[in-house]
PDB file as gemmi writes it, atoms N, CA and C in Angstrom:
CRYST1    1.000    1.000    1.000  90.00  90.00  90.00 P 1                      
ATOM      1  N   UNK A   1      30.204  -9.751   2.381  1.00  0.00           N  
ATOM      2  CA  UNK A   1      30.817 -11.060   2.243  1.00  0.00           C  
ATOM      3  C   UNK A   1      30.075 -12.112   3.063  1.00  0.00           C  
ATOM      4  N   UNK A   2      29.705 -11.854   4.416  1.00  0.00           N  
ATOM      5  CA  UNK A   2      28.980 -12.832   5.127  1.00  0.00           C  
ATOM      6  C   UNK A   2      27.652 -12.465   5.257  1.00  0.00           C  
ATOM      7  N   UNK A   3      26.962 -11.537   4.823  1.00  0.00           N  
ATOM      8  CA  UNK A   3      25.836 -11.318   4.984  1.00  0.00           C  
ATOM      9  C   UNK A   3      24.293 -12.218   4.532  1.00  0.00           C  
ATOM     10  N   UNK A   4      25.242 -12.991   3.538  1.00  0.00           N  
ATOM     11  CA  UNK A   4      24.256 -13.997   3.098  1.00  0.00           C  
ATOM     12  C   UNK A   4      24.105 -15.202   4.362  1.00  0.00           C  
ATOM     13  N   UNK A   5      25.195 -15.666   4.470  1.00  0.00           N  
ATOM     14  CA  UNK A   5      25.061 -16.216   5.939  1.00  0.00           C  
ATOM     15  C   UNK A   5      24.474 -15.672   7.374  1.00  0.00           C  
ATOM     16  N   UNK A   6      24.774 -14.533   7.413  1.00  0.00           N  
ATOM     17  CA  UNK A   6      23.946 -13.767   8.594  1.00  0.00           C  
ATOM     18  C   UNK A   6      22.337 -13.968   8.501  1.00  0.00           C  
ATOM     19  N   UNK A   7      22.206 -13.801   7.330  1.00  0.00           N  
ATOM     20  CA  UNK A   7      21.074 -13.835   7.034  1.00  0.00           C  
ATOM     21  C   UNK A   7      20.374 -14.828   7.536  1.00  0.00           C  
ATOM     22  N   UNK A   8      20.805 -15.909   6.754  1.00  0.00           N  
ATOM     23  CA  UNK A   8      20.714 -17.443   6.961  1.00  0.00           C  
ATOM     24  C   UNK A   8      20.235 -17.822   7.979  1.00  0.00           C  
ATOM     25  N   UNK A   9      20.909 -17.055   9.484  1.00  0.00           N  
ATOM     26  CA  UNK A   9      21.463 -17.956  10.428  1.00  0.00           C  
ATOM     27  C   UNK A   9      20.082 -17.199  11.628  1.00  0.00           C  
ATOM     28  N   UNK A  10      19.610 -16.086  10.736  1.00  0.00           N  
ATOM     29  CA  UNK A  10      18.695 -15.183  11.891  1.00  0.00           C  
ATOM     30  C   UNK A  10      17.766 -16.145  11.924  1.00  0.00           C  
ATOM     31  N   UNK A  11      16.880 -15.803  13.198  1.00  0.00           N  
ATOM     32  CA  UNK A  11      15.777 -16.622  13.842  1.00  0.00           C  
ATOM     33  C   UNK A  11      15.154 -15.368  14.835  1.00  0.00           C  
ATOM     34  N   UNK A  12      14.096 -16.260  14.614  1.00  0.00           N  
ATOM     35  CA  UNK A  12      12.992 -15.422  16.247  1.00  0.00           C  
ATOM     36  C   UNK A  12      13.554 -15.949  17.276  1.00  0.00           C  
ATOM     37  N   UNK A  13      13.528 -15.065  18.729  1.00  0.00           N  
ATOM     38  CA  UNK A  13      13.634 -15.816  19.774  1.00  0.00           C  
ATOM     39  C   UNK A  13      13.022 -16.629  20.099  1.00  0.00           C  
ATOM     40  N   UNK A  14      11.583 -17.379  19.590  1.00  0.00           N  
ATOM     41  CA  UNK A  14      10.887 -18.505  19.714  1.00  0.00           C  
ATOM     42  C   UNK A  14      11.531 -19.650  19.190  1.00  0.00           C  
ATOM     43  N   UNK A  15      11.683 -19.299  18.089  1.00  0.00           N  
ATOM     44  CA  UNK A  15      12.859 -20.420  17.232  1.00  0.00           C  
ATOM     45  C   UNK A  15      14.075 -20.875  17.713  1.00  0.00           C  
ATOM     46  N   UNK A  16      15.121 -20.209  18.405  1.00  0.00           N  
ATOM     47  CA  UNK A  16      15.908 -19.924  19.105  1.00  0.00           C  
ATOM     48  C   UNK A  16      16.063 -20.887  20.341  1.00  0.00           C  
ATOM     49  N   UNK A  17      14.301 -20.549  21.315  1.00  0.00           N  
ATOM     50  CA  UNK A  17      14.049 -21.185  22.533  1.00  0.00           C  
ATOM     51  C   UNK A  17      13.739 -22.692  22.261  1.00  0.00           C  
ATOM     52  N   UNK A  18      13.220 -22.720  20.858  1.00  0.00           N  
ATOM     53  CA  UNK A  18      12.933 -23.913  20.543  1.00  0.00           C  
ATOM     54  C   UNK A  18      14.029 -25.268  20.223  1.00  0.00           C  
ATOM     55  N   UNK A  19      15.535 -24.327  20.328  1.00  0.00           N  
ATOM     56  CA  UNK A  19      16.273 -25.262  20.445  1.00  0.00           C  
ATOM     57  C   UNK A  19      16.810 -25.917  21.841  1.00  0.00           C  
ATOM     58  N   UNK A  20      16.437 -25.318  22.709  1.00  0.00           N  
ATOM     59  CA  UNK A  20      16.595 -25.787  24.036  1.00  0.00           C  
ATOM     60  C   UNK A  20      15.674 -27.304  24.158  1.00  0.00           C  
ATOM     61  N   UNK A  21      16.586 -28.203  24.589  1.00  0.00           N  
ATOM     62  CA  UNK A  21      16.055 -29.652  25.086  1.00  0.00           C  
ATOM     63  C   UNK A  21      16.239 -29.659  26.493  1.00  0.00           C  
ATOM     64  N   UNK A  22      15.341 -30.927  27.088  1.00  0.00           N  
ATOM     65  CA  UNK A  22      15.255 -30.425  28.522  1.00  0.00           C  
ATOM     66  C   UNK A  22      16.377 -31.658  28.641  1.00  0.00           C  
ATOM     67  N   UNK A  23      16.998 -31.209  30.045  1.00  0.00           N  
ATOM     68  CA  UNK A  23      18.802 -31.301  30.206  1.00  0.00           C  
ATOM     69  C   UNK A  23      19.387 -30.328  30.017  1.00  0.00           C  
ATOM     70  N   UNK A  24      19.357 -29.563  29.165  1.00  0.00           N  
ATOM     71  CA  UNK A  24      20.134 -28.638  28.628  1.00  0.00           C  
ATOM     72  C   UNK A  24      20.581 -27.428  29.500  1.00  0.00           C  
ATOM     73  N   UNK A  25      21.762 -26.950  29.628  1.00  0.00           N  
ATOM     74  CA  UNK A  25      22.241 -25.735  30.559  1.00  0.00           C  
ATOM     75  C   UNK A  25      22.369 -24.963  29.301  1.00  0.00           C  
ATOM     76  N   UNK A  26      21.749 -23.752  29.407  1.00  0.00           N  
ATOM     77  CA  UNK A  26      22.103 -22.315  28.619  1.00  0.00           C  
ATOM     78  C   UNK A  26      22.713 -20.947  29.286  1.00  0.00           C  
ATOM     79  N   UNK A  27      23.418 -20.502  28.417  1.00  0.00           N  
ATOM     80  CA  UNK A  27      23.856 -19.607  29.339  1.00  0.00           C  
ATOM     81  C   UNK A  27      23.242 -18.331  28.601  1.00  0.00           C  
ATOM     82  N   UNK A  28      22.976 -17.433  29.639  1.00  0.00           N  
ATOM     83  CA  UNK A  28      22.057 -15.687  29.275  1.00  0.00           C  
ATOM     84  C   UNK A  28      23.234 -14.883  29.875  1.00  0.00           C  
ATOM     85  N   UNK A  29      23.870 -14.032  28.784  1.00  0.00           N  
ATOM     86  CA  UNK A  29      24.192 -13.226  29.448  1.00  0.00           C  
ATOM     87  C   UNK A  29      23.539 -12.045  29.987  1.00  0.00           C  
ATOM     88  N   UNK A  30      24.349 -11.515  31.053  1.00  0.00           N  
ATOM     89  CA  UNK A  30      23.807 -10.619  31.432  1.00  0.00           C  
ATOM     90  C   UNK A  30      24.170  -9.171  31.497  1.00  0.00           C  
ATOM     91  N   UNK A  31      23.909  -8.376  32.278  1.00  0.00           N  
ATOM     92  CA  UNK A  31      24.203  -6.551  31.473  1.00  0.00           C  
ATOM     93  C   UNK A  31      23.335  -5.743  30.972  1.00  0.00           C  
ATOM     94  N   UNK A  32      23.700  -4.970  30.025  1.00  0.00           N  
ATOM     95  CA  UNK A  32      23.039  -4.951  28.819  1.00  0.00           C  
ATOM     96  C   UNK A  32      22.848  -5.285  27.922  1.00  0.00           C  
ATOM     97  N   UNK A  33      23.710  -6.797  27.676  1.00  0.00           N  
ATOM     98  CA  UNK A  33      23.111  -7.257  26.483  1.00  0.00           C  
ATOM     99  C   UNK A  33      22.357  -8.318  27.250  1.00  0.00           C  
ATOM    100  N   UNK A  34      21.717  -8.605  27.994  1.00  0.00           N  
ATOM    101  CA  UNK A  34      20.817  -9.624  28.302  1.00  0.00           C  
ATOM    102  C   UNK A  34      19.788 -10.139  27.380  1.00  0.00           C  
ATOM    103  N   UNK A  35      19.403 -10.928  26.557  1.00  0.00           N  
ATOM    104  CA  UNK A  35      18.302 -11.137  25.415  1.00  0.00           C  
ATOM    105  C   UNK A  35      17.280 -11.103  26.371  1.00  0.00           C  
ATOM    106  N   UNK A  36      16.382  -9.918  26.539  1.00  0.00           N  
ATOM    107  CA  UNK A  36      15.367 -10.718  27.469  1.00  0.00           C  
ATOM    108  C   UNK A  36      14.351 -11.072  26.189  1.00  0.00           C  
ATOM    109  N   UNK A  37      14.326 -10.842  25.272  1.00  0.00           N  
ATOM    110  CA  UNK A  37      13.009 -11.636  24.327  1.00  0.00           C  
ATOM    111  C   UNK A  37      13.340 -13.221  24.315  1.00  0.00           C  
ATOM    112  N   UNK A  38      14.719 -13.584  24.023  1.00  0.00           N  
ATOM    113  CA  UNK A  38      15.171 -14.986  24.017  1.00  0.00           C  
ATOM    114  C   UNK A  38      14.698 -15.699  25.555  1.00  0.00           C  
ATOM    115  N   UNK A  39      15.103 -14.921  26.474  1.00  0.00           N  
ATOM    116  CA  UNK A  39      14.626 -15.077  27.983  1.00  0.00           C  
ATOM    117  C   UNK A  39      13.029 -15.161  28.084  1.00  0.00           C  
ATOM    118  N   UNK A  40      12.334 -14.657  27.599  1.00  0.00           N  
ATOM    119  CA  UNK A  40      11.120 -14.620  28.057  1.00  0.00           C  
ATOM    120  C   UNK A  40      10.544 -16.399  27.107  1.00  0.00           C  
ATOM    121  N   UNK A  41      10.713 -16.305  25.628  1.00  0.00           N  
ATOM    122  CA  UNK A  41      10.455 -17.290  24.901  1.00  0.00           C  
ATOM    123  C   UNK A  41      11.129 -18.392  25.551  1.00  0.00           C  
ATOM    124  N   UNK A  42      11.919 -18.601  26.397  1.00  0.00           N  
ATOM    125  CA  UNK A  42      12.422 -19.820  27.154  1.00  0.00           C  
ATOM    126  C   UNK A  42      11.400 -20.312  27.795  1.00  0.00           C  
ATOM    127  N   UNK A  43      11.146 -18.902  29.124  1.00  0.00           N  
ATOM    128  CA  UNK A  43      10.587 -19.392  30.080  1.00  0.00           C  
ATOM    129  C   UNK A  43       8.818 -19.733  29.738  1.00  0.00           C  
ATOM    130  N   UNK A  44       8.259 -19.317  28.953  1.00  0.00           N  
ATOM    131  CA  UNK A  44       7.136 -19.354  28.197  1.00  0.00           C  
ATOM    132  C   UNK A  44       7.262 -20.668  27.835  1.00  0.00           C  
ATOM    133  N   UNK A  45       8.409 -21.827  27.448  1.00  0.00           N  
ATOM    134  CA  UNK A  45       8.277 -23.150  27.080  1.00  0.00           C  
ATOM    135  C   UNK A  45       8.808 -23.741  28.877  1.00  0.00           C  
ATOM    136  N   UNK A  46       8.788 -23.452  30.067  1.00  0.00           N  
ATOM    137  CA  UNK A  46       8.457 -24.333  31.377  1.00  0.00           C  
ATOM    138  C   UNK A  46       8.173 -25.077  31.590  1.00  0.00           C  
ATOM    139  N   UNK A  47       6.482 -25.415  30.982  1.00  0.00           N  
ATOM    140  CA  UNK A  47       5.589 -26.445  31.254  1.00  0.00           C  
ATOM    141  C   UNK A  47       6.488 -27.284  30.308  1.00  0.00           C  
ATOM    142  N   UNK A  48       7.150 -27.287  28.916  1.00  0.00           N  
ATOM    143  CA  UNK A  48       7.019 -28.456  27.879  1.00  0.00           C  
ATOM    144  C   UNK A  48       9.066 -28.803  28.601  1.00  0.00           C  
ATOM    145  N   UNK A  49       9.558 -28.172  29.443  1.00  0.00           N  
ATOM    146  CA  UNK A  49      11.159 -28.571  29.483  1.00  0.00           C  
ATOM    147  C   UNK A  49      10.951 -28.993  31.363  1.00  0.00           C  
ATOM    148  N   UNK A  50      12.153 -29.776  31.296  1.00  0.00           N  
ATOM    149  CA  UNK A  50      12.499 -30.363  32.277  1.00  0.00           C  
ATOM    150  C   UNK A  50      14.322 -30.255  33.011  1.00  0.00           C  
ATOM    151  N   UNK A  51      14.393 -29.737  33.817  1.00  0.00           N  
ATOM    152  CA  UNK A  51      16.066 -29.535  34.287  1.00  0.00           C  
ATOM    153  C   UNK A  51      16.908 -28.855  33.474  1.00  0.00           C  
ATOM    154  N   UNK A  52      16.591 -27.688  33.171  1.00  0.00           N  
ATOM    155  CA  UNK A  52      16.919 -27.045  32.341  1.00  0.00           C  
ATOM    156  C   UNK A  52      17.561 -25.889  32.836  1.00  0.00           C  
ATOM    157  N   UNK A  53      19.485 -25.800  33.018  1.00  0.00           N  
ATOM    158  CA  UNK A  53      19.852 -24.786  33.757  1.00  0.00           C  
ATOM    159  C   UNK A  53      20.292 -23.669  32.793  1.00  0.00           C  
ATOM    160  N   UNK A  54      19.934 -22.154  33.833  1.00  0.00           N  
ATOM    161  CA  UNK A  54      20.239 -21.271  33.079  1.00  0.00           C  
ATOM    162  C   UNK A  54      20.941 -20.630  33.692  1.00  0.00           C  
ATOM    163  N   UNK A  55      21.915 -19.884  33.320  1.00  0.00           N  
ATOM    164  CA  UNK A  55      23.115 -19.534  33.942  1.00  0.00           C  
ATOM    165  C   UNK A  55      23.114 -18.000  33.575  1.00  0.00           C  
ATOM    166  N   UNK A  56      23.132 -16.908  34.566  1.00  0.00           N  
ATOM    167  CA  UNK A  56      23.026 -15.775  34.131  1.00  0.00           C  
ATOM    168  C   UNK A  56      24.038 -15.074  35.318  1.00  0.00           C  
ATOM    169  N   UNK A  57      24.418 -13.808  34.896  1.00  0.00           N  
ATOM    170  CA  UNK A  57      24.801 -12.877  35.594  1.00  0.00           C  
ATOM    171  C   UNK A  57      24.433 -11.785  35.441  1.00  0.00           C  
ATOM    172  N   UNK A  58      23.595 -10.734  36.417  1.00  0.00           N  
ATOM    173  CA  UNK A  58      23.620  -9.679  36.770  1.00  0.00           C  
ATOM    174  C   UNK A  58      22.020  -9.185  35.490  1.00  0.00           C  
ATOM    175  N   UNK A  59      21.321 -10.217  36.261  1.00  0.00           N  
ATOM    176  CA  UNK A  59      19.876  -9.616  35.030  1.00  0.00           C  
ATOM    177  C   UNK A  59      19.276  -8.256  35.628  1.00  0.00           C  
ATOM    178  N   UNK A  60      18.799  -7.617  34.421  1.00  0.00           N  
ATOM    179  CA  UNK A  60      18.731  -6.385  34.955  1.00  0.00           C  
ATOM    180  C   UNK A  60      17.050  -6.056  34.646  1.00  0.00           C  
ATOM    181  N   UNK A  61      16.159  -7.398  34.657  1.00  0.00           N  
ATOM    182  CA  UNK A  61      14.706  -7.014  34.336  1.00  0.00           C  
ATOM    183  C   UNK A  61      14.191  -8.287  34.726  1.00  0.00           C  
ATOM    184  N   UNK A  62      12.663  -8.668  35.592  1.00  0.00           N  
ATOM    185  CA  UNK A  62      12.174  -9.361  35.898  1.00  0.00           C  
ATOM    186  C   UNK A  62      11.671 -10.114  34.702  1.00  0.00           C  
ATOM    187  N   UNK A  63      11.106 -11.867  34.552  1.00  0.00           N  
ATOM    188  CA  UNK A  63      10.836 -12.209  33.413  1.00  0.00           C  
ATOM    189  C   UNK A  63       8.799 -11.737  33.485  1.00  0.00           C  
ATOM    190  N   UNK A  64       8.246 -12.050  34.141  1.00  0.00           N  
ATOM    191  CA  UNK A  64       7.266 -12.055  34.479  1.00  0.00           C  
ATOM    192  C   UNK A  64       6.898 -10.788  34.713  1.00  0.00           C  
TER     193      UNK A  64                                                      
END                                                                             
C-alpha cells in the first residue's frame, strides 16, 4: 500500500545531508541506530555549512 511512496521518499545519505542549511540544528540519533553514513555525509559538507547544531546521544563510532 505505501511502498510506492517509500520508494519515492528514499535518498542517499548525500542527498539527505544535502538538505541541511547552515543554521540548521539536526538531530542524530544515537545507539544503534545511529546513521553514521548520514553522519559522515554531513560532516564531509563542514567547509560549505555554517552553525550547524547536531544533537546526538550516546554515539557509538568516531566520524573520522
Amino acid at each position: 500500500m505505501y511502498e510506492n511512496e517509500y520508494r519515492r521518499k528514499l535518498c542517499t545519505p548525500e542527498d539527505a545531508a544535502a538538505w541541511v542549511n547552515s543554521g540548521d540544528t539536526v538531530f542524530v540519533p544515537g545507539g544503534a541506530i545511529t546513521p553514521t553514513v548520514f553522519a559522515k555525509a554531513l560532516y564531509d559538507r563542514k567547509d560549505q555549512l555554517e552553525r550547524v547544531r547536531v544533537l546526538n546521544y550516546l554515539p557509538l563510532a568516531a566520524l573520522d
